[in-house]
Each structure stands twice: as structure tokens, then as C-alpha cells.
N, C-alpha and C positions, 0 to 999 in steps of 0.2 A: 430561474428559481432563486429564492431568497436563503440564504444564510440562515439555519437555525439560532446560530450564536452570537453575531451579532448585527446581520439585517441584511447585511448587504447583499449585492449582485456577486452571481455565478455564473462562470464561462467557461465553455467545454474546452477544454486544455490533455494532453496526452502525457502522463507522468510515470514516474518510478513508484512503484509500489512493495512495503514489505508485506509478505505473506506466509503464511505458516501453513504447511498441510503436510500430518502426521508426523507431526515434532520434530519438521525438517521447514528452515525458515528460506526462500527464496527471494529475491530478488528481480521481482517482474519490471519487464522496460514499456515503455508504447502504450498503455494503460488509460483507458478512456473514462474520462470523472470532469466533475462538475468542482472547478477552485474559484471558493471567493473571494473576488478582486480586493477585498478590503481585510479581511483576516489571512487567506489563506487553508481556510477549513477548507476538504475535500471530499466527496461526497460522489459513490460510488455507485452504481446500477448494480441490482441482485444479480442480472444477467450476464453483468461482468466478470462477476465472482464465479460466479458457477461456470462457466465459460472458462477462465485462470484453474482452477479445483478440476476440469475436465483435460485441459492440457497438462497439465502439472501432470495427472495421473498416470499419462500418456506415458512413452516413447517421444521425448521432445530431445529438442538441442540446447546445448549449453554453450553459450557466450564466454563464460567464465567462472574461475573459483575462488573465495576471498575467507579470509581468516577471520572470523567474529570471536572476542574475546565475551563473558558473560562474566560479570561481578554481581557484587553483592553491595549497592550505595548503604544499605541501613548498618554496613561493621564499619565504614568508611566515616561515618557522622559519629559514632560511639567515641 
């Protein structure tokens, strides 16, 4: 497949993904997407996601737990 952004070629590659489902943000591994060799853009299958959103939902296993800070950049520029 080509690049929406900016042409190039895409090759199925297995990545980390952030995800959010029900205002709890995860940290998916193994993740099957389409990265273009030239940007970098990544590009997901619906079937993925829903698939991620069905596990998520689950009874799964956790790897690990990490401390995510959330700011505010636009008081940081003022």
C-alpha cells in the first residue's frame, strides 16, 4: 500500500501502540500495521483495533505498570 502522506511504500512490521479504551490509555506490544518505509506514518487494520478493544475488554495479562505524567503545553508557551 502507498503512504497517504507522503507516497511512499508500506511494510507490514509489528509495533507498540498507544490506546485508549474508556479513559484508561494502554500500552499495546506485538501490533500488526502497515509503516511507511519513508515517513514512518502507521496504518492500522479496523480488525486490529477491534480485536485490541475485545481484548482490552477482557480478563488479560499485564506485562507492566508505568507512570504517565499529563500537562498542559499551551500554560508552558504563555
Amino acid at each position: 500500500m502507498l503512504c497517504e502522506f507522503c507516497g511512499g511504500e508500506t511494510k507490514k512490521k509489528s509495533v507498540k501502540r498507544q490506546h485508549w479504551l474508556n479513559k484508561k490509555l494502554y500500552i499495546v506490544e506485538d501490533v500488526n500495521a502497515e509503516v511507511c518505509t519513508e515517513c514512518g506514518e502507521r496504518y492500522f487494520h479496523a480488525k486490529t483495533l477491534d480485536a485490541i478493544d475485545d481484548y482490552l475488554s477482557k480478563k488479560h495479562t499485564v506485562k507492566a505498570h508505568i507512570d504517565v505524567e499529563i500537562v498542559s503545553f499551551s500554560q508552558a508557551v504563555a
